[in-house]
N, C-alpha and C positions, 0 to 999 in steps of 0.2 A: 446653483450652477449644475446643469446637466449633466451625464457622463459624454465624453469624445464619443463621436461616431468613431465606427471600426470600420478600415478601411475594406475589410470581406471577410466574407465567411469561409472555412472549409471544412465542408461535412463528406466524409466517406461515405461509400453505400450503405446502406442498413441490413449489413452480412452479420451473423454472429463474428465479434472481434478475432477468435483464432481461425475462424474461416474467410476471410475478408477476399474477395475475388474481382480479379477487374478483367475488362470483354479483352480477346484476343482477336482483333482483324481482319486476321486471315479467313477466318472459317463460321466468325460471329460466336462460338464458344465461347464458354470462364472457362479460366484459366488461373492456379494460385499466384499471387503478386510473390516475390523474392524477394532478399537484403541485395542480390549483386544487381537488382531493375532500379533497385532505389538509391544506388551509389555508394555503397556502403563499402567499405574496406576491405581489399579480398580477405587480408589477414582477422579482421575484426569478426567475416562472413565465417571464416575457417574455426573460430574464438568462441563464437555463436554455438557453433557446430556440435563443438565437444561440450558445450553446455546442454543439447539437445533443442537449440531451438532456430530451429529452421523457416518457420512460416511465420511474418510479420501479424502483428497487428493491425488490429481499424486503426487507433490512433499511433501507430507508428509507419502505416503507409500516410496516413496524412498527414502527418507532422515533421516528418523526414525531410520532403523537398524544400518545405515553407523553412525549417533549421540550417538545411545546409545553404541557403540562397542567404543567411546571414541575419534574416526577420527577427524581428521581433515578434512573440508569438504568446500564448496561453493557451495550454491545453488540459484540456478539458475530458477527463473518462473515466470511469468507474474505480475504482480501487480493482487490482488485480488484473488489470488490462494493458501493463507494460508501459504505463508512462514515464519509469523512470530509465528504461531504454529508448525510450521515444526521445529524450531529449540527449541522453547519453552517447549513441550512437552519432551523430552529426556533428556533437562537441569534439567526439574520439579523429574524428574524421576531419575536422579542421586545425588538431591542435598539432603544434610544433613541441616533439618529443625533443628534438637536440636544444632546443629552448631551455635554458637555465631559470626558468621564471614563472610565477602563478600566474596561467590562463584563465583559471575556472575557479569560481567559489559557489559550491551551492550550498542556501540554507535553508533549515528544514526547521520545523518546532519544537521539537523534543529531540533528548541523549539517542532514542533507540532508531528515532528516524535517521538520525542523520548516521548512526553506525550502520544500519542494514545499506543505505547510499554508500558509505562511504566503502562497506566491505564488496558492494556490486563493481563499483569502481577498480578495484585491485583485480578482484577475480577478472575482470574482461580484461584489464592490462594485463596478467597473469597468463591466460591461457591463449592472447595474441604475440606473447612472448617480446614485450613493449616496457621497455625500460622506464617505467611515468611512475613518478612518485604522487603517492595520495595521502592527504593528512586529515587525521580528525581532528576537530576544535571545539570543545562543550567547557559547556560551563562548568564550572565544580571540582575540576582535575586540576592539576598541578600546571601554573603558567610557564613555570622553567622547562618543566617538560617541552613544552608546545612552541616555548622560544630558541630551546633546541632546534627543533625540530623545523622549522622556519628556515634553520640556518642552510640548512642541505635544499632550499628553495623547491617546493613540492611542484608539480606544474599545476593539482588540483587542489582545495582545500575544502571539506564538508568540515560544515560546523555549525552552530547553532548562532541566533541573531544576537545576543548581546556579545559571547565574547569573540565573534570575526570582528564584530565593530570596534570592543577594546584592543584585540590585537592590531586591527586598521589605524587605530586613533593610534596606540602607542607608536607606528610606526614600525612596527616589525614583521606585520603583512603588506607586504608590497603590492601594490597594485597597478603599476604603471604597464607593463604587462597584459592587466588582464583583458579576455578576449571576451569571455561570455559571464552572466552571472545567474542563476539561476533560482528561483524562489519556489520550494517544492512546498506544498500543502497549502496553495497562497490563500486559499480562504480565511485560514484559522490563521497570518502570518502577518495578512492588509487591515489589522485591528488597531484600534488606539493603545494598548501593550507592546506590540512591538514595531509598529509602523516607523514610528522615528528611526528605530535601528535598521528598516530596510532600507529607508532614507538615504541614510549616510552609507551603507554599504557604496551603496548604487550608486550616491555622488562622488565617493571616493574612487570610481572607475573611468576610464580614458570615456569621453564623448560616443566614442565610434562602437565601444562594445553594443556585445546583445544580450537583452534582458528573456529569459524566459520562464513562466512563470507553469507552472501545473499543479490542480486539484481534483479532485471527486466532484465536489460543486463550486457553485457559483453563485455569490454569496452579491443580493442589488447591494449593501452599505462601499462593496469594495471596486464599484464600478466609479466613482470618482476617485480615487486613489491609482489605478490604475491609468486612465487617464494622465492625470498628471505624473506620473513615472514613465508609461510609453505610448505619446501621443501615434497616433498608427499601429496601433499594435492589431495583429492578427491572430484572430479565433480558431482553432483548431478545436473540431471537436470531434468525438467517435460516437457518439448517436447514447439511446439507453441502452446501457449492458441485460443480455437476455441472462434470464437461470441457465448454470450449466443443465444441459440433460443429464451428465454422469451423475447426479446427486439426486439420491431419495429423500424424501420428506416426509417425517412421519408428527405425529402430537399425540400425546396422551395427556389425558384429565387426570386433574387431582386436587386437593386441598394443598394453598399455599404451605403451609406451616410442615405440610409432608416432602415437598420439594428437595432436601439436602436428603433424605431418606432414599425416594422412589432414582435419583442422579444417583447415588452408589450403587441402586439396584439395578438400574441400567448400566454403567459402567460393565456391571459383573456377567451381567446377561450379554454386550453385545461385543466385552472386551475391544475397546478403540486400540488401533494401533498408538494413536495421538492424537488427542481431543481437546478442541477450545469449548472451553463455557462460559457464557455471557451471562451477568447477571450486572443487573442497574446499581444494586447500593450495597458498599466495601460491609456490610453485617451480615448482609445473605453469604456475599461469598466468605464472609470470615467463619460464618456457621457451617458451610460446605466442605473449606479445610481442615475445620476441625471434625468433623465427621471422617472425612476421608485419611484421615491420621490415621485417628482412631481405630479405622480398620486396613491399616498399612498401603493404603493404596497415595504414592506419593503424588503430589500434587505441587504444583505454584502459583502462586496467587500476587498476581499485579495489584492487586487493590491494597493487600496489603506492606507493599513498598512505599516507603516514605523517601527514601531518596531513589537519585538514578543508579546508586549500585548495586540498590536492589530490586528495581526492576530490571536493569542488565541482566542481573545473577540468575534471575525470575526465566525472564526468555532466551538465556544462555543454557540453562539447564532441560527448558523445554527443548529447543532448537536441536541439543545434544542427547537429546531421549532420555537424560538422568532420570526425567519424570516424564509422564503420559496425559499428564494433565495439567492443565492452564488455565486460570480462572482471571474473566479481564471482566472490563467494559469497552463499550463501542469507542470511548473516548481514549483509554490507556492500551487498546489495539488497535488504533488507526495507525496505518500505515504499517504493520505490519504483515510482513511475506515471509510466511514458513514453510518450507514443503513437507511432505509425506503429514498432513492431519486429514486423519481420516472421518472421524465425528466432529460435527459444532453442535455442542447444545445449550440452548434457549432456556436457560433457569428463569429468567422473566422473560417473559414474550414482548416484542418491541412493538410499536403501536402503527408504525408505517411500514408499508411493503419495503420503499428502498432501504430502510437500516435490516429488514430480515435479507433483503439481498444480499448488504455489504454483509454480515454476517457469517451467510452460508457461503457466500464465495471464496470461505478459508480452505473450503476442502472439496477434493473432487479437482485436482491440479493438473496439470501436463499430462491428461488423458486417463487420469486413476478415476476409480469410482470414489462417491462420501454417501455419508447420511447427515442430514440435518434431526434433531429430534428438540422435537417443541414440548415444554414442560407447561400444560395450562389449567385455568383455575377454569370452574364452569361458565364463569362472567365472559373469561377470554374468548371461549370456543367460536364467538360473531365474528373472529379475527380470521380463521380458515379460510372462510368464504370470500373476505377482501385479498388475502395473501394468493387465493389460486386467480380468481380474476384479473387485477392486478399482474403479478407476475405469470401467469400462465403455467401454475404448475399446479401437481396433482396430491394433497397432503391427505396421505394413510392414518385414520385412529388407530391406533392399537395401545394396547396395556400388556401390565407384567403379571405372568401366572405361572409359578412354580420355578420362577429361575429364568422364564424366559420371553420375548418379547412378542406379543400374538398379536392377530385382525383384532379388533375390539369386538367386532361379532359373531367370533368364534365361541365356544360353549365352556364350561367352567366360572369357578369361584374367583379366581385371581386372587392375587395377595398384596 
């Protein structure tokens, strides 16, 4: 059985997302699109405001109308391009605050997604000055807790797929109620692990709700699945995300096995304000914390959390500057959004452009400058050349000499 035809497509223009421009009539000019053109809440506009963000996205001019018109939708755009405002905003904008009852449940794949959701959540109630309660629900916490907590009937619930289901199934998540249900990271979520459990989410909701689904990609195994959850459903997509320009790219060669050496010596040389390091396998980065100990420079290391309270504890500490440094993988930093990092660096070089996109898009935020720096072995160096093609960017050699970080063609012994 095929996947459902899709009743349409909508693609915005191919503007870089924080520039996204639509023609103005009068005079044939762009013109910047706005939250109060796209119907957004004056209060939520004003909420925006003091958060600093004023200019919509790609996929949040196009996924706005198609949300608030009640659709059913999946969108579709890069990590760090606003999708979890993209569906936020039109929920905030339909939901009934005097309503004693859960509207919204969105669920995510992991403890840290659904807390970074669930703390965006607050903050936009927060600073619209919106009396809306929001609840986290993960696995592995205290159920009494979270049965409490039920009791004061939240209007929104994040949490993760098995235990919204258990609190669904026990009956103490109400859902008669709910108005929208929302499936964030749906690639990694429309799998045979926990497809069942979106299942029952989604059957446990009134007929009339709206399902809205958003990822980075778009995975063919999850195009029958979809399907049969929302026959009609509508494509929202924001086109390929460009490299920031604010962000340098630099790579320097070396011998694997120097790697956790030549990263402290970078560290010391470009001093990050706050820097993610990506490294594939939990021994390199375990060799790199223990380096970085050693020479007092604090660090956290997601690789090495075995439960969710310590990688909470991990990216609580990053997030609050305790440490400067963060040691993941592509997979234990999906989805998240930290501000103020100013370095990403590349302990292993990733072998396709779009994972060094998602990568470097951690830094270089809401108008700040980053640096990317690529740690590579001599075998890697045929990877430049796809990564400037590819992404259209310009990556600088250089090396460390004397403390500090030079052109690679510049003159000297280096160290």
């Amino acid at each position: 059985m095929g996947p459902h035809p899709l009743t349409r497509r909508v693609v915005p223009p191919a503007h870089p997302p924080a520039r996204l421009l639509t023609a103005a009539p009068e005079n044939g000019t762009l013109a910047p699109m706005t939250f109060p053109e796209l119907a957004v809440h004056p209060e939520l506009v004003a909420a925006l405001a003091r958060q600093r963000i004023t200019i919509p996205t790609a996929i949040q001019v196009a996924a706005l109308p198609v949300l608030l018109a009640g659709q059913d939708a999946y969108l579709n755009a890069e990590t760090g391009t606003g999708k979890t405002l993209a569906y936020l905003l039109p929920i905030y904008c339909r939901l009934d605050v005097s309503l004693e009852a859960t509207q919204v449940v969105i669920v995510a794949p992991t403890h840290e997604l659904a807390i970074q959701i669930q703390r965006t959540c607050a903050d936009l109630a927060a600073e619209a000055a919106w009396p809306l309660r929001v609840m986290l629900a993960v696995g592995g916490t205290s159920m009494e807790r979270q049965l409490d907590k039920l009791k004061l009937k939240p209007h929104v619930v994040v949490g993760t797929p098995g235990r919204v289901r258990d609190l669904i199934g026990a009956r103490k998540l109400k859902t008669q109620a709910l108005r929208t249900v929302v499936i964030d990271e749906a690639d990694r979520l429309l799998v045979q692990e926990s497809l069942s459990a979106i299942r029952d989410i989604i059957k446990a909701a009134p007929r009339e709700r709206q399902l809205v689904f958003a990822s980075a990609t778009e995975q063919p195994g999850s195009a029958e699945a979809l399907a049969a959850l929302a026959p009609g459903l509508v494509m929202v997509q924001a086109g390929a995300a460009q490299v920031n320009a604010d962000i340098e790219h630099l790579y320097l060669v070396c011998e694997e096995r120097d790697k956790p050496e030549v990263l402290r010596k970078l560290l010391h040389a470009l001093r990050p304000g706050r820097a993610m390091v990506f490294a594939h396998r939990g021994e390199t980065a375990a060799k790199v914390a223990e380096k970085l100990a050693y020479h007092k420079i604090p660090a956290a290391d997601l690789h090495a959390a075995h439960d969710k309270w310590g990688r909470k504890q991990a990216v609580d500490d990053f997030r609050s500057a305790r440490v400067r440094v963060l040691l993941a993988s592509d997979i234990a930093a999906r989805g998240l959004d930290i501000e103020g990092v100013t370095h990403v660096f590349n302990l292993d070089v990733p072998t396709e452009s779009k994972a060094y996109l998602h990568r470097v898009g951690r830094t270089a935020r809401a108008g700040a400058k980053g640096r990317a720096v690529t740690l590579m072995t001599r075998d890697d160096v045929r990877l430049v050349r796809r990564f400037e093609s590819e992404l259209g960017i310009v990556m600088h050699h250089v090396r460390l000499r004397e403390g500090q970080v030079i052109a690679a063609n510049e003159g000297g012994t280096g160290d």
